[in-house]
N, C-alpha and C positions, 0 to 999 in steps of 0.2 A: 067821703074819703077818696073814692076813685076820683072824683070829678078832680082836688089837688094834684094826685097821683100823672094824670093825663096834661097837666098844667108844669109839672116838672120835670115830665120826659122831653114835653115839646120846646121848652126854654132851655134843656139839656142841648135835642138837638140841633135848635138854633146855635146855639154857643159853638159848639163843634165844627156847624157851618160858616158860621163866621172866622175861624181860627184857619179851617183849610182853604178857604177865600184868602184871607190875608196871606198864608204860607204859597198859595199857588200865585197871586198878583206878585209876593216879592219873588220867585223864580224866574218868573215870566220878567220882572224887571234887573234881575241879575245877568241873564241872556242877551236881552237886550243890550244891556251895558258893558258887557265884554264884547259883545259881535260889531259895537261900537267902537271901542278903541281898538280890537283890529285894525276894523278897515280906518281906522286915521291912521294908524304906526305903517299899515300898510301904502295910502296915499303920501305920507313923510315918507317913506324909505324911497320913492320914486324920482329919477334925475328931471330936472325943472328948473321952472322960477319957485321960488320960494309962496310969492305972494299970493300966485296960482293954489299950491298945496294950498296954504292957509285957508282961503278962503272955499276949497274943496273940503278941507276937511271940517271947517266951520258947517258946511250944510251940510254934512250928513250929519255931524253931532244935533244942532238943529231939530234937523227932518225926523228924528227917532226912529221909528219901525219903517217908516214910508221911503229917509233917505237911504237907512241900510237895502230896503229892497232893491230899490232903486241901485246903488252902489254892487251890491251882488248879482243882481240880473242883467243889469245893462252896459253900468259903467265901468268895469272890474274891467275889462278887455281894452276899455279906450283909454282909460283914465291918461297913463304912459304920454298919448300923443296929446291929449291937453293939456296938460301942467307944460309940453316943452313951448 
């Protein structure tokens, strides 16, 4: 009876783990995906060539985590002078 008993706490707290894995990967990709379309509404709002934006804001859509870093730490200040 214990031997069961120790058999349905651990498939309990597996299951639990699994649901707050899925609940935390979908946050972490909800984040992702707004701090995304920021920085594209943000690289659109900027005066340019059009084609330039476009294809900036293709790569950071792209690049995911890597291009938004990328776009926040580096290129947030330049962007301006490469799209003109």
């Amino acid at each position: 009876m214990l031997y069961y008993t120790k058999i349905y706490i651990f498939a309990y707290r597996n299951l639990l783990t699994k649901h707050f894995l899925t609940m935390l990967s979908t946050i972490i990709w909800l984040i992702g995906l707004i701090l995304a379309i920021k920085a594209a509404l943000e690289i659109w709002k900027l005066n340019g060539d059009t084609f330039k934006k476009i294809v900036f804001v293709v790569l950071v859509l792209i690049c995911s985590w890597v291009g938004l870093a990328v776009y926040y730490l580096f290129a947030r200040d330049k962007m301006a002078q490469w799209v003109k």
